[in-house]
VEXGUSE-364409 format. One record per residue (C-alpha): residue number from 1; residue in three letters; x, y, z; chain. Coordinates in steps of 0.1 Angstrom, whole numbers, m for minus. Example, Ala and Ser with C-alpha at 12.3 -4.5 7.8 and 13.67 -1.06 7.14 Angstrom:
BEGIN
+-----+------+-------+-------+-------+------+
: pos : code :    px :    py :    pz : unit :
+-----+------+-------+-------+-------+------+
:   1 :  ALA :   123 :   m45 :    78 :    A :
:   2 :  SER :   137 :   m11 :    71 :    A :
+-----+------+-------+-------+-------+------+
***
This chain:
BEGIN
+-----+------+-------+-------+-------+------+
: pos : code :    px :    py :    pz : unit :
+-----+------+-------+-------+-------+------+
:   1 :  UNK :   m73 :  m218 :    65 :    A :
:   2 :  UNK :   m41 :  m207 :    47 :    A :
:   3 :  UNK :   m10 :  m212 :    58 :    A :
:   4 :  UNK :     3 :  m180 :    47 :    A :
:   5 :  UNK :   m13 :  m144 :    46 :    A :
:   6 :  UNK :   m11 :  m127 :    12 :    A :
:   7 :  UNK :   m22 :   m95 :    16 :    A :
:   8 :  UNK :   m28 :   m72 :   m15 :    A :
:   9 :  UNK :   m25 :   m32 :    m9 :    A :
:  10 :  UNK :   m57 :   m16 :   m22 :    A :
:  11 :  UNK :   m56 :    16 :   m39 :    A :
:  12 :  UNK :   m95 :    31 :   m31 :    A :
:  13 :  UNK :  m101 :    55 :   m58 :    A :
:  14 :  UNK :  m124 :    36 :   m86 :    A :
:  15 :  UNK :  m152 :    49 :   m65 :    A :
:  16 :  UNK :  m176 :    81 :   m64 :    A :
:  17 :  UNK :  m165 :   105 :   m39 :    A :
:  18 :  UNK :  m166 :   142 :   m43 :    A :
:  19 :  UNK :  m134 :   154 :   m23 :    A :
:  20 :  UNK :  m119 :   133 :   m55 :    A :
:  21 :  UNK :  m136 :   157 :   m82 :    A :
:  22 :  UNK :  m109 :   180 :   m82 :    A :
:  23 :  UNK :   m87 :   154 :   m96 :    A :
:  24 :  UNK :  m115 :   129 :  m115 :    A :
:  25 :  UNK :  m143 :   156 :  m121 :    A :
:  26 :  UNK :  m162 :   128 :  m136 :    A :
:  27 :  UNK :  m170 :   115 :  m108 :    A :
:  28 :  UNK :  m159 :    77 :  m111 :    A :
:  29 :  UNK :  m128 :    79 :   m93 :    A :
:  30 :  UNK :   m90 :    76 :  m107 :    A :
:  31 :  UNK :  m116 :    51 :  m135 :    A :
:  32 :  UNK :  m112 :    85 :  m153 :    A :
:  33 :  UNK :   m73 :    81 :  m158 :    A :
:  34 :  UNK :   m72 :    47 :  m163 :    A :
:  35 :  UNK :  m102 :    47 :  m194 :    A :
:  36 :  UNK :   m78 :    74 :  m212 :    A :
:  37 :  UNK :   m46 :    52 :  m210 :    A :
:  38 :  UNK :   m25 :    50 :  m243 :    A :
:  39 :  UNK :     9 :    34 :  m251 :    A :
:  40 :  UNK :    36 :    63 :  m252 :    A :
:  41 :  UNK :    65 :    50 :  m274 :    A :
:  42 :  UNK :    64 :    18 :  m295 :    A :
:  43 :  UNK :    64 :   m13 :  m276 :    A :
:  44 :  UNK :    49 :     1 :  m245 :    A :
:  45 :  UNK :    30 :   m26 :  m231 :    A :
:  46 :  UNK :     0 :    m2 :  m223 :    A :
:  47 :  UNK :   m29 :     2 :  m221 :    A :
:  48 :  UNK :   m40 :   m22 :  m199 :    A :
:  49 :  UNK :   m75 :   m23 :  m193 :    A :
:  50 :  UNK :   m96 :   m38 :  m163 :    A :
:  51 :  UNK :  m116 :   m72 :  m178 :    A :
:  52 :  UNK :  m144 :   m65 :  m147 :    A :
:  53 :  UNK :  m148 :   m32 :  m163 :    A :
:  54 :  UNK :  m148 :    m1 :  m147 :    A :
:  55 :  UNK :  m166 :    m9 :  m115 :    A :
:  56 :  UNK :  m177 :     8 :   m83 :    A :
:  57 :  UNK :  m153 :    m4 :   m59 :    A :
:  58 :  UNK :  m180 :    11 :   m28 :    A :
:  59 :  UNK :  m206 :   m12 :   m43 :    A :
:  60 :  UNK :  m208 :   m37 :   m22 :    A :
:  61 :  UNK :  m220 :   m62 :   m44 :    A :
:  62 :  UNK :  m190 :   m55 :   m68 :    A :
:  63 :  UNK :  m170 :   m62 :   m35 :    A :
:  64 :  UNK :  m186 :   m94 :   m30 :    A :
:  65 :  UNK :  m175 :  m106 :   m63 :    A :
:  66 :  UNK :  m139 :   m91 :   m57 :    A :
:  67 :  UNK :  m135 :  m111 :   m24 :    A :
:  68 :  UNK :  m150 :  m137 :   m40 :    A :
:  69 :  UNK :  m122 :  m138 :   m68 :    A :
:  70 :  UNK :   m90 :  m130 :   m43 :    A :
:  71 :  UNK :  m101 :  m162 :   m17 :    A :
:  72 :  UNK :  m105 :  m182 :   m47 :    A :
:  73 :  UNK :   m71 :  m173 :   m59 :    A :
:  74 :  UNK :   m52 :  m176 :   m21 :    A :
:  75 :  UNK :   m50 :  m137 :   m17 :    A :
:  76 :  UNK :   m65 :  m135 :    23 :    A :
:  77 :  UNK :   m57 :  m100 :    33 :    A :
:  78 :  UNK :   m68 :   m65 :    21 :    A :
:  79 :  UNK :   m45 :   m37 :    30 :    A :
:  80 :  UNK :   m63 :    m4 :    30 :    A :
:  81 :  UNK :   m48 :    28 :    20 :    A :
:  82 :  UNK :   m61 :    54 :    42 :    A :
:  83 :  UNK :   m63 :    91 :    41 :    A :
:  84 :  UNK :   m63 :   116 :    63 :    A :
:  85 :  UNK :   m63 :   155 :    50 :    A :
:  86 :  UNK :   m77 :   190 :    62 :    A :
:  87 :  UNK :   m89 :   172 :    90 :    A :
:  88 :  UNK :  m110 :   151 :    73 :    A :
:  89 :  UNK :  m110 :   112 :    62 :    A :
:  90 :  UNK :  m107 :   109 :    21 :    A :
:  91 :  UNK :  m111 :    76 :     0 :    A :
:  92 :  UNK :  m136 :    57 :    26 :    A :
:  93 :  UNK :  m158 :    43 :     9 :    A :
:  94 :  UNK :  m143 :    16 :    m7 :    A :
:  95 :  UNK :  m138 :     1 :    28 :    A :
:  96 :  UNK :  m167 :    13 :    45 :    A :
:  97 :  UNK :  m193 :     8 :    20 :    A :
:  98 :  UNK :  m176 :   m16 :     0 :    A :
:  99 :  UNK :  m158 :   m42 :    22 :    A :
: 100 :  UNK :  m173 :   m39 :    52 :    A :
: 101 :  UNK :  m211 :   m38 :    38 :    A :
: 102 :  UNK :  m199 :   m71 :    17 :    A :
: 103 :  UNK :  m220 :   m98 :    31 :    A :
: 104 :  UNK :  m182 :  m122 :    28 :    A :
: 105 :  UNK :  m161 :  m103 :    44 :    A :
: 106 :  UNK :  m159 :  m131 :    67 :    A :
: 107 :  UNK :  m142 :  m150 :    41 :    A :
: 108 :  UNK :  m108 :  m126 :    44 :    A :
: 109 :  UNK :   m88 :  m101 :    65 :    A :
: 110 :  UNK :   m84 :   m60 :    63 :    A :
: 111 :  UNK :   m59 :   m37 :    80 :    A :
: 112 :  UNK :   m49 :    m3 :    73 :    A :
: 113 :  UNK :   m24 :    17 :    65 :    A :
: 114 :  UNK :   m20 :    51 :    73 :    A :
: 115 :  UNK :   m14 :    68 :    34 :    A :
: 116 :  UNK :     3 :   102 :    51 :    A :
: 117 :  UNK :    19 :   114 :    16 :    A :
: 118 :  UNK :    15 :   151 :     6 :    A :
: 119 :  UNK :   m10 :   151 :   m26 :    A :
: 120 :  UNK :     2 :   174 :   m57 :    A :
: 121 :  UNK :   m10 :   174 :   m88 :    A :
: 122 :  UNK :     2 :   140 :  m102 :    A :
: 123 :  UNK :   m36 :   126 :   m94 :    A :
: 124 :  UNK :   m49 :   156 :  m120 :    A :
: 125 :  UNK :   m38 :   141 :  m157 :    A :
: 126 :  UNK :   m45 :   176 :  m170 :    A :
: 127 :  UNK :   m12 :   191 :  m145 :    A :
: 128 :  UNK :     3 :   155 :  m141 :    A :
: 129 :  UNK :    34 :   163 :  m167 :    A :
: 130 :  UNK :    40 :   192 :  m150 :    A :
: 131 :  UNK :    37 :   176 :  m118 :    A :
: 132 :  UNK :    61 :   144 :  m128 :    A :
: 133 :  UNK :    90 :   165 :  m140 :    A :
: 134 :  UNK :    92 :   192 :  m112 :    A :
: 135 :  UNK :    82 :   220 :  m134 :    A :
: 136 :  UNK :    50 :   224 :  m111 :    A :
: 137 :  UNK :    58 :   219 :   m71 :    A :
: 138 :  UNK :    24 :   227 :   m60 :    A :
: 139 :  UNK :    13 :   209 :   m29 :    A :
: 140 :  UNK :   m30 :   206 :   m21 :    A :
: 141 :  UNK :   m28 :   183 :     9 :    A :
: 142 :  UNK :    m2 :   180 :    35 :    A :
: 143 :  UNK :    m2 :   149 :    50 :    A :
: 144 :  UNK :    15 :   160 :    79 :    A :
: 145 :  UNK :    m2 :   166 :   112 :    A :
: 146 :  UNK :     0 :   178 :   145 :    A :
: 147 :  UNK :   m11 :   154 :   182 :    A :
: 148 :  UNK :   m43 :   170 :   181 :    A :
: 149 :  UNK :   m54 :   161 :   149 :    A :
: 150 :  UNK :   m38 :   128 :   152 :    A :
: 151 :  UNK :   m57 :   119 :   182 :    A :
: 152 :  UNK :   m89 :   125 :   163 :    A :
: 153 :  UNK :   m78 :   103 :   129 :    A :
: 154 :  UNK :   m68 :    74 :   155 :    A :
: 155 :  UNK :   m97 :    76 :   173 :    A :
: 156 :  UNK :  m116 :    65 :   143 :    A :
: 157 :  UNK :   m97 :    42 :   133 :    A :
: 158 :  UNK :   m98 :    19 :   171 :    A :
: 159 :  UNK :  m138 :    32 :   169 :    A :
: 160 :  UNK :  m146 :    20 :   135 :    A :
: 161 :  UNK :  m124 :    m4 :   117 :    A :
: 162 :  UNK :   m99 :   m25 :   152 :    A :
: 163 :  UNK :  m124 :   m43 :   170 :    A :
: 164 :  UNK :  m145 :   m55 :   138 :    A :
: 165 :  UNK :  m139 :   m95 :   134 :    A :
: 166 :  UNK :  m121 :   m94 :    98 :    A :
: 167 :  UNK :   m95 :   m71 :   113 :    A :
: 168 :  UNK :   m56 :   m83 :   107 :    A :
: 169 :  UNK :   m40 :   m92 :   139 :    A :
: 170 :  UNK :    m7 :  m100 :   146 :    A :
: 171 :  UNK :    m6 :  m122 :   178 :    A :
: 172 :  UNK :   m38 :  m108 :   186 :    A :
: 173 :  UNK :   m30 :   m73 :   179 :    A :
: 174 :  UNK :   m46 :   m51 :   155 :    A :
: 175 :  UNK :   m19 :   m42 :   129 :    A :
: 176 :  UNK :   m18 :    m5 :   116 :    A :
: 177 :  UNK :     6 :     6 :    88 :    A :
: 178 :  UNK :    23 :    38 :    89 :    A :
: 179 :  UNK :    32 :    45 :    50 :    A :
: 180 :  UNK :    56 :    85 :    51 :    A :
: 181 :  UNK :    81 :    83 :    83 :    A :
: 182 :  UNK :    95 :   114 :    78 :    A :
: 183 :  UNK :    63 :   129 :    71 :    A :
: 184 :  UNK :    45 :   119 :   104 :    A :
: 185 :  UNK :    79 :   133 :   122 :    A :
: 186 :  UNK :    78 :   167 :   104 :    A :
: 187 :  UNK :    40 :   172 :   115 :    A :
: 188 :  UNK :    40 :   156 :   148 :    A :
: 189 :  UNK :    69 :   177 :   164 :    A :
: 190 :  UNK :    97 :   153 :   161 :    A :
: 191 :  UNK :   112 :   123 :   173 :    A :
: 192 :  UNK :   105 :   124 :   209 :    A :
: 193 :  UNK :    70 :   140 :   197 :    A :
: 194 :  UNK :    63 :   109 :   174 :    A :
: 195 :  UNK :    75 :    81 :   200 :    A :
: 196 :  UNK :    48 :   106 :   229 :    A :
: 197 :  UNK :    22 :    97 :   200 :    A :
: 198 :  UNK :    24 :    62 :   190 :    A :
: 199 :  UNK :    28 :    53 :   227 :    A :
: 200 :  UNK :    m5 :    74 :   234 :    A :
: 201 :  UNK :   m22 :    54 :   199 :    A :
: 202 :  UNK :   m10 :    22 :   220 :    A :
: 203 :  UNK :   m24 :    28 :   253 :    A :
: 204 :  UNK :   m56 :    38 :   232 :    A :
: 205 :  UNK :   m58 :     5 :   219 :    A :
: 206 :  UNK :   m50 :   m17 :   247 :    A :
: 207 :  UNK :   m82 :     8 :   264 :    A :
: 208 :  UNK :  m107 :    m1 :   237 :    A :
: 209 :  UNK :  m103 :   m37 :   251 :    A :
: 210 :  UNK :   m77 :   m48 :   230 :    A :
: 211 :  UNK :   m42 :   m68 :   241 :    A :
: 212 :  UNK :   m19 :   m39 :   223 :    A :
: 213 :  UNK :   m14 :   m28 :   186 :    A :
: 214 :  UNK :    12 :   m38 :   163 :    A :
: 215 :  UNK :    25 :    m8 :   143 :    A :
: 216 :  UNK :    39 :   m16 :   112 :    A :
: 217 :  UNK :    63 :     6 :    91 :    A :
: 218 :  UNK :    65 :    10 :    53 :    A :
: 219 :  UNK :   104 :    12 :    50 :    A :
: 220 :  UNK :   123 :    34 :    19 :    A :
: 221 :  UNK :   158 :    19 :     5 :    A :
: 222 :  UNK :   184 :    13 :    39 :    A :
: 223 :  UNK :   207 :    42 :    35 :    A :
: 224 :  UNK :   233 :    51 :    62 :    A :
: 225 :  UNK :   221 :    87 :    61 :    A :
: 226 :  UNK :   196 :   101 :    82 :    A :
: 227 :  UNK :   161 :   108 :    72 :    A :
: 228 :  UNK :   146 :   141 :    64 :    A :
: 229 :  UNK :   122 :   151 :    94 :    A :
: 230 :  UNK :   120 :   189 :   110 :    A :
: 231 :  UNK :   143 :   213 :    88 :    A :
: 232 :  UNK :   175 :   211 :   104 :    A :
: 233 :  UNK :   168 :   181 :   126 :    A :
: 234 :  UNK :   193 :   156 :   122 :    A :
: 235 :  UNK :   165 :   127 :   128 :    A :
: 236 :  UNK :   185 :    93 :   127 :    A :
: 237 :  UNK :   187 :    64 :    97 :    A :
: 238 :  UNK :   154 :    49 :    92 :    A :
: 239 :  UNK :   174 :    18 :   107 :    A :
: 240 :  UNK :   178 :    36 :   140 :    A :
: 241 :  UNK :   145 :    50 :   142 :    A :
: 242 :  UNK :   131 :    16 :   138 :    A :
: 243 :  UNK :   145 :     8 :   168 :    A :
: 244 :  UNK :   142 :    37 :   189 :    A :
: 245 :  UNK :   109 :    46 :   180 :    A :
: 246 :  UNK :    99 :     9 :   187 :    A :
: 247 :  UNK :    83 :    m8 :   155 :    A :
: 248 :  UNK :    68 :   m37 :   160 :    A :
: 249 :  UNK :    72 :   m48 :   121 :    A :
: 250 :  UNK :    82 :   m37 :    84 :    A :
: 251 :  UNK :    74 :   m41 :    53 :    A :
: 252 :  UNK :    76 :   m21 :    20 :    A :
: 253 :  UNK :    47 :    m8 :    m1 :    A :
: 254 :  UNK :    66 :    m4 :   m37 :    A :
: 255 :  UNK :    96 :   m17 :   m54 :    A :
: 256 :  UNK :   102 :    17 :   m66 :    A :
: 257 :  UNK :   104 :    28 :   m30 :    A :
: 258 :  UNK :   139 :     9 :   m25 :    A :
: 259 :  UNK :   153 :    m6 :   m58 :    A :
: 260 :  UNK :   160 :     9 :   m94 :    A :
: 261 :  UNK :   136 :    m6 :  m111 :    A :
: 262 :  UNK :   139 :     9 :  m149 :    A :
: 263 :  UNK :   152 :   m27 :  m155 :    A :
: 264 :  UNK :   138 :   m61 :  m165 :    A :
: 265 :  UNK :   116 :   m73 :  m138 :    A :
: 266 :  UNK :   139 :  m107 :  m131 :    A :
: 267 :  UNK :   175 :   m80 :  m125 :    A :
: 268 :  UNK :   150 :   m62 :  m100 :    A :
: 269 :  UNK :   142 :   m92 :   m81 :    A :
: 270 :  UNK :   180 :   m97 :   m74 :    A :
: 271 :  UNK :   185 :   m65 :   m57 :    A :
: 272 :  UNK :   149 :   m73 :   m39 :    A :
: 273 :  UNK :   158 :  m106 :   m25 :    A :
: 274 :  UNK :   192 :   m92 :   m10 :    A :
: 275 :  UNK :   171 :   m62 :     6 :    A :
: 276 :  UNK :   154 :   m88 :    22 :    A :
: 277 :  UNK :   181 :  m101 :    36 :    A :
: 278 :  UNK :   198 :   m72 :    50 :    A :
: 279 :  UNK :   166 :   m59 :    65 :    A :
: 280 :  UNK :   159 :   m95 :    82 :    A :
: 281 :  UNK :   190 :   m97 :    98 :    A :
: 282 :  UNK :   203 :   m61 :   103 :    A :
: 283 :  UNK :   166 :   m43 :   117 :    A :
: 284 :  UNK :   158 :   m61 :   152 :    A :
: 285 :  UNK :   120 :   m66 :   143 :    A :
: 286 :  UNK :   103 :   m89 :   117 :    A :
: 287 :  UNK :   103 :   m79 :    82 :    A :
: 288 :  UNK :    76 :   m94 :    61 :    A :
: 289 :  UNK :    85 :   m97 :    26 :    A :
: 290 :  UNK :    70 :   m74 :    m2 :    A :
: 291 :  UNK :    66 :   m82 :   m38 :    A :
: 292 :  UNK :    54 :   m53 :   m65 :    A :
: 293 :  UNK :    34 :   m69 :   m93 :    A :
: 294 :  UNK :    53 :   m44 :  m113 :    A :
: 295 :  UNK :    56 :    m3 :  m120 :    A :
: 296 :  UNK :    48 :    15 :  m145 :    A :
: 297 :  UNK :    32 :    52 :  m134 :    A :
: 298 :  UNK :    27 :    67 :  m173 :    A :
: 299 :  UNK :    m9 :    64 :  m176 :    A :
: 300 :  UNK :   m14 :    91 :  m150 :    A :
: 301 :  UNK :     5 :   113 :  m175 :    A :
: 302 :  UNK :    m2 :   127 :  m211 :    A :
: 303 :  UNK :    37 :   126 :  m218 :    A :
: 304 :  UNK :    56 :   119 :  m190 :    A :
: 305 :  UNK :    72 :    83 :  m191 :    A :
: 306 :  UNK :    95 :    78 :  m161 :    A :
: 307 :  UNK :   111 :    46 :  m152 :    A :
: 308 :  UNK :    93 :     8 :  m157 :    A :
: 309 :  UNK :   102 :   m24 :  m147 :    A :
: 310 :  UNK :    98 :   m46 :  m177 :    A :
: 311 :  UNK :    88 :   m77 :  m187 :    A :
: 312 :  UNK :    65 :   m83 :  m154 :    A :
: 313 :  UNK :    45 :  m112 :  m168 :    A :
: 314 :  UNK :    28 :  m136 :  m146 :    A :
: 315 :  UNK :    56 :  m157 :  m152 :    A :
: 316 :  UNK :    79 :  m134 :  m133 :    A :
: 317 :  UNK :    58 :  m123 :  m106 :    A :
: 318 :  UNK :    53 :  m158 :   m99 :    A :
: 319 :  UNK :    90 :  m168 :   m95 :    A :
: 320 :  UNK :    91 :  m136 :   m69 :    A :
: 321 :  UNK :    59 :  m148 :   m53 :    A :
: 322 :  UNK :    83 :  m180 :   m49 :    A :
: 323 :  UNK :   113 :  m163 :   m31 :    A :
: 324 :  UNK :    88 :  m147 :    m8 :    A :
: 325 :  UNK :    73 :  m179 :     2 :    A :
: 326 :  UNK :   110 :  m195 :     8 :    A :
: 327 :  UNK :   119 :  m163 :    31 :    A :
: 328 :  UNK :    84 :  m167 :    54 :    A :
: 329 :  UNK :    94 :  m208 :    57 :    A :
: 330 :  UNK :   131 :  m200 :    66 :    A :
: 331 :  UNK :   113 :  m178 :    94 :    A :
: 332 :  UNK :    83 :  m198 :   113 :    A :
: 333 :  UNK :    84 :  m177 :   144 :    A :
: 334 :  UNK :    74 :  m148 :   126 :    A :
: 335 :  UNK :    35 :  m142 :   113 :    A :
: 336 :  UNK :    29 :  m158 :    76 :    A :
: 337 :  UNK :    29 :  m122 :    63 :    A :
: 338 :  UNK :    41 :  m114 :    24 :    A :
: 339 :  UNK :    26 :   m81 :     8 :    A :
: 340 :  UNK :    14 :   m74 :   m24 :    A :
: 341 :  UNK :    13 :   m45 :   m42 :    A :
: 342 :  UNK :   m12 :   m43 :   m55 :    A :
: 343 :  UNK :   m49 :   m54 :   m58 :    A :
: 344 :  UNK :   m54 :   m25 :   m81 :    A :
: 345 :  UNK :   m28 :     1 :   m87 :    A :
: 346 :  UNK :   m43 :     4 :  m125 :    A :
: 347 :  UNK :   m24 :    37 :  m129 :    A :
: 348 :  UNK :    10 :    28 :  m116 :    A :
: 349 :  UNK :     7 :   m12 :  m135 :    A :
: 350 :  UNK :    10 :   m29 :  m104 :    A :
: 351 :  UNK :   m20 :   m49 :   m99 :    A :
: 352 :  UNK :   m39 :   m86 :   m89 :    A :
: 353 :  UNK :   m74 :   m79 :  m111 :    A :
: 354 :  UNK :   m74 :   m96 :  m148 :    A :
: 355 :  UNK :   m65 :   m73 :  m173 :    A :
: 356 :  UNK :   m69 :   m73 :  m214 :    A :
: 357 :  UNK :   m34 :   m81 :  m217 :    A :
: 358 :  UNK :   m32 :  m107 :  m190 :    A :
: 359 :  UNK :   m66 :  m121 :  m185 :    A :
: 360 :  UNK :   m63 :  m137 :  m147 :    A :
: 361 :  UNK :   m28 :  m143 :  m153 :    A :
: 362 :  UNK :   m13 :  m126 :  m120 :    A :
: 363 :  UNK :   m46 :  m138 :  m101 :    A :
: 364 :  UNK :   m34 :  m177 :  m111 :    A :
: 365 :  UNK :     1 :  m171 :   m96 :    A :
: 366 :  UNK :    m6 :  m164 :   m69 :    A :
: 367 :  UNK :   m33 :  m194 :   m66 :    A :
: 368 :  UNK :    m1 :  m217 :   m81 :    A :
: 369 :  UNK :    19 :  m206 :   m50 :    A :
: 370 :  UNK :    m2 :  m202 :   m22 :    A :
: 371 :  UNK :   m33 :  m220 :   m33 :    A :
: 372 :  UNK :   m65 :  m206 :   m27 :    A :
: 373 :  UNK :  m101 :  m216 :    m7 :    A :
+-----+------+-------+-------+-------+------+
***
């Protein structure tokens, strides 16, 4: 067993699903985007292409190989993004037809993380531009919702993915991610509204038959100014709501998410490392260390550029994949936890699978620092 539990975000779009058509009308998932990817200005290191090929990530034979490949290369946990819209689940089958019909899944870990972000148009590559530079606000999913509809999404979740034997546990709790804080406020009524939630979501838990749940927050940047929840509702920092709302854990899902990152992927790391620190000794719950294989969102766009971390070799990611390792030995009485982002984020360049640029490259760092089965 590994002594530390690396656990790769996965990004379940390279799948059929028809919900999805809207965006990928083909009908292989966010594949579509990624096959159309072109460099946008000399010595954009794009495109990068998938060397596995554009495969059916609800196949669960293609998952077989996959966990075969992250085990080998000391990657243990899957994190699932998970979607919830117009009261309906979106992006399953990855997980459930994938994963959990994988005849290894023995072989790793899966938890999941609530992905409550609004959807516009910057999955659609034919309205992305638009989408990208604000010209075009339009919103198709909300990702906030009420205690009603909540109840039914967490439901599912204890019912079909917290008692199977692969699920993530933290000191024998199930772990579940909540990705959009402000979001979740602004469509479940509140502060006092979202603590009357969680705590039901808890008692849930604990009455399926398990000892409790950990609930795990994806943090933004620490800012002394509150966050955005019902207009007009002076909410608290996110460092307060941490604590009042009573967050077992933290993490982040991105780079972008708390670090300017339109830099050289080594000057990133700096400010990285001393957000680390701050949040470890400033939050009053764990914080498990996040490292982005890089970011780079273009190829979702015809035009549009944005910012990108460069020079993200394997090199780099694997001196980061260091300094994650030091801050999890510095802190044995918390779990072995880093996150990775990602697995596959194709479309934003932040991903584990070999690539026609890299080959396994990323894959081998993380082998070289945590080892693998």
């Amino acid at each position: 067993m590994s002594k530390y539990d690396v656990a790769a975000f996965i990004w379940p779009s390279y799948h059929p699903e028809p919900r999805a058509m809207a965006f990928w009308p083909m009908g292989i998932g966010e594949w579509q985007t990624v096959m159309s990817n072109q460099p946008k200005f000399p010595g954009h290191q794009q495109p990068r292409y998938p060397l596995w090929g554009y495969v059916n990530e609800a196949d669960p034979y293609v998952m077989e190989m996959q966990i075969e490949a992250a085990v080998d290369h000391g990657v243990n946990v899957f994190i699932y993004d998970w979607y919830w819209y117009d009261g309906l689940p979106y992006l399953e089958g990855c997980l459930n037809d994938g994963f959990l019909d994988a005849k290894n899944n023995h072989k790793m870990k899966f938890y999941v993380m609530w992905a409550n972000h609004d959807v516009n148009l910057c999955w659609d590559k034919r309205n992305a531009d638009d989408a990208f530079s604000g010209r075009n606000r339009s919103v198709i999913w909300r990702g906030g919702i009420d205690r009603a509809e909540f109840e039914i999404a967490c439901r599912r979740l204890i019912e079909r993915y917290f008692g199977h034997p692969s699920y993530y546990r933290i000191d024998g709790k199930p772990v579940f991610m909540l990705y959009e804080l402000p979001t979740f406020l602004a469509g479940i009524g509140g502060v006092q509204a979202g603590m009357d939630a969680l705590a039901w979501f808890r008692d849930e838990v604990v009455r399926a038959g398990h000892p409790g749940l950990e609930i795990q927050l994806t943090l933004r940047r620490d800012s002394p100014h509150s966050l955005s929840g019902i207009p007009g509702d002076n909410v608290g920092t996110q460092r307060e709501l941490v604590q009042q709302m009573g967050f077992d854990s933290t993490t982040h899902y991105q780079f972008c998410h708390f670090v300017d990152v339109n830099r050289d992927y080594a000057e990133v790391m700096d400010d990285v490392r001393a957000e680390w620190n701050l949040l470890a000794g400033n939050y009053g719950v764990p914080y498990y260390p996040h490292v982005s294989v890089g970011w780079d969102s273009s190829p979702r766009a015809n035009q549009f550029t944005g910012a990108i971390i460069k020079n993200n070799t394997p090199e780099a990611f694997e001196a980061a994949l260091r300094d994650a390792r030091a801050f999890v030995d510095a802190r044995p009485e918390q779990a072995p936890l880093i996150t990775v982002n990602s697995w596959n984020e194709w479309t934003e360049t932040s991903y584990l699978q070999p690539c026609t640029m890299y080959g396994y490259g990323y894959l081998e760092a993380v082998r070289r620092v945590f080892g693998g089965e």
